[in-house]
N, C-alpha and C positions, 0 to 999 in steps of 0.2 A: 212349428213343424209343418211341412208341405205333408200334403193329399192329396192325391188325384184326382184327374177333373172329375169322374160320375161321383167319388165321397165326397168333394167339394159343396157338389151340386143339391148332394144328397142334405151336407148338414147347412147348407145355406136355408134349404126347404124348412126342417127341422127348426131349425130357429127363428125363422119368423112365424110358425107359426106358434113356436112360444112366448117371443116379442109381444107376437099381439095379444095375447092371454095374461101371461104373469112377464109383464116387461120388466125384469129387473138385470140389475147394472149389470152382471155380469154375462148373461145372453146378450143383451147389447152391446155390450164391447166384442165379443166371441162373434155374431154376428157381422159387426163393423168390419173385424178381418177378415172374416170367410169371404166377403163381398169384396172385400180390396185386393186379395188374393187372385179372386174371380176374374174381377177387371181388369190386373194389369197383368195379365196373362196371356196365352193367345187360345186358350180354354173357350170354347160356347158357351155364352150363358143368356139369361133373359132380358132382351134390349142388342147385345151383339147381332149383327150379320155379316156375313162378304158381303164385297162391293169388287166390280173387275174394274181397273183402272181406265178411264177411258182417252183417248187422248185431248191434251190442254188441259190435264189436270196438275195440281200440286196441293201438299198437304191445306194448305190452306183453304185451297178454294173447297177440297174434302169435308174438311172441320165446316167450316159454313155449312155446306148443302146439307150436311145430318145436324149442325149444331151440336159442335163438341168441339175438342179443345186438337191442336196440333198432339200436345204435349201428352195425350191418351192415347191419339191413335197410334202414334213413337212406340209407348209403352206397351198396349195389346199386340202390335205387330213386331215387337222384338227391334224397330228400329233405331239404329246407332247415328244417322244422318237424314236427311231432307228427301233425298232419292227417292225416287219410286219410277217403276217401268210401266211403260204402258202394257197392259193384258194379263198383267197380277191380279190374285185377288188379293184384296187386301181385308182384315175385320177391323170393322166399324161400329161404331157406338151411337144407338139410333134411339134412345131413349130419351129423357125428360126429367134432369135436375135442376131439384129445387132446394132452397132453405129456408127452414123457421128456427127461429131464435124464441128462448126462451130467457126471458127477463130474471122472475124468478128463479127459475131452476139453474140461470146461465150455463146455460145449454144450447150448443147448433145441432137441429138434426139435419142431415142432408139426405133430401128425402128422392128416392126415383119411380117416378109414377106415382108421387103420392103414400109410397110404404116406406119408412125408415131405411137408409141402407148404410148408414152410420150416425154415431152421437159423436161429438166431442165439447170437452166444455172450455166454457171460454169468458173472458171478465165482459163486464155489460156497463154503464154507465153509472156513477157515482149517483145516489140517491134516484136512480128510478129514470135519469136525464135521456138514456135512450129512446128515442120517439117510437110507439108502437100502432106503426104503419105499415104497408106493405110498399116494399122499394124494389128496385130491379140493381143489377150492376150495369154500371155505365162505363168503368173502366177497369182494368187492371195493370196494375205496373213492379214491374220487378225491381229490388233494392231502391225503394221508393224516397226521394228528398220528404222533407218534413218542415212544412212551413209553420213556424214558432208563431201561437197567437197571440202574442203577449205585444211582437213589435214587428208581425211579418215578415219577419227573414227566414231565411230560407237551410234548414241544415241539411246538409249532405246526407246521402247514405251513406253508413259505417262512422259517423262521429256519435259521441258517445249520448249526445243528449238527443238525437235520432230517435224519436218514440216508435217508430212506425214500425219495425223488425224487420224481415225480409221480403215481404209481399204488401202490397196494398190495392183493397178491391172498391171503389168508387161505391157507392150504393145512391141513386137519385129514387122520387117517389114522385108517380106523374100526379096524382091528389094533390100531395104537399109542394109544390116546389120551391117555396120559401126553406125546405129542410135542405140547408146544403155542410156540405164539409164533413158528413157520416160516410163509415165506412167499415171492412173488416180486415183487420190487417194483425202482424204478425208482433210478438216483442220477447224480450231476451227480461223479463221482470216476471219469472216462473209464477211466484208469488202469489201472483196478481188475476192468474185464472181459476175461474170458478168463484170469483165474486162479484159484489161490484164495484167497479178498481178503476175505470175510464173516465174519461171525461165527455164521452155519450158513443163513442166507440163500440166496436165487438171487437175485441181481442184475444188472441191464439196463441198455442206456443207455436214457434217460428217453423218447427218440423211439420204441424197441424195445418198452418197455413197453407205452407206449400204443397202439401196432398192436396188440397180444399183449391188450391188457385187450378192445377193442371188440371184439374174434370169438370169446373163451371165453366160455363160459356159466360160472354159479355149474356146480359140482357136476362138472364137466368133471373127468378122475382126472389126477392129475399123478407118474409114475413116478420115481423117482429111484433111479439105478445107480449 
């Protein structure tokens, strides 16, 4: 059910500050929507501001200079196409996400500023295999190929042995860099989240991903415990 932006506002407050006291599952989930709600609306909240358009801009060059994604600022501003005029304001998203992964709990929280502002759980690597380092994303790619490691070929998005689901987000670690080919990405094997079901991956359901792809930026660090 929608709520208005001040009772939005109101129970986004409410809840973390019960988050941080007795975090349990069901504030965090309640939580997680109040915050998604928040965001992809054109509602104020904390991190949003105007920006007047200036001229030589386009969403892109936008998204960089605050570091955010195209595909948020579409969503906060209600827009349907790439357009923008110059001497609109526009609201922008000038905040600081991040992710940690929890091994054990196989759990992402995707945190802004450092405070939870959603969980979702997700599979983590088979016996422990995920490396727990701290990485950044290096890439993201939509309906991502899936190169088989068995004899390196290459499967298409949408063929059935495709592990990758609909999104795929690169994760490199500048410590490690012998750590390559990890990543978080999306899969249609429901099953398989909330355990540990990967082969060193973090994996989502395909609808979770694609929330999680449009509001991380490239470079955004992704911790893993």
């Amino acid at each position: 059910a929608s709520m208005e932006g001040g009772r939005l506002l109101d129970a986004k407050i409410t809840l973390e500050q019960l988050v941080a006291t007795h975090p349990d599952a069901e504030a965090v989930q309640l939580l997680g929507e109040v915050n998604m709600q928040l965001l992809k609306s054109p509602l104020l909240m904390p991190g949003k501001e105007y920006y007047a358009i200036q001229s030589g801009d386009y969403l892109q060059k936008i998204a960089k200079k605050f570091n955010t994604t195209v595909a948020l600022l579409k969503a906060m501003n209600g827009l349907e196409t790439d357009t923008i005029r110059l001497g609109d304001r526009m609201l922008v998203y000038n905040s600081h996400f991040s992710i940690r992964v929890s091994k054990s709990r196989n759990e992402l929280d995707l945190l802004m500023n450092g405070t939870l502002f959603k969980r979702y759980s997700v599979g983590t690597g088979k016996f422990g295999k995920t490396p727990a380092v701290e990485f950044s994303i290096m890439d993201k790619i939509i309906e991502p190929p899936w190169t088989r490691p068995s004899d390196n070929r290459q499967i298409e998005y949408g063929d059935p042995e495709n592990v990758l689901g609909t999104r795929w987000m690169a994760i490199k670690s500048a410590d490690h860099p012998e750590l390559t080919g990890f990543g978080i990405h999306g899969t249609w094997q429901r099953d398989s989240i909330g355990t540990q079901s990967s082969a060193g991956c973090v994996r989502m359901l395909n609808e979770d991903v694609e929330e999680l792809f449009d509001l991380v930026p490239r470079k955004a660090s992704v911790i893993i415990s």
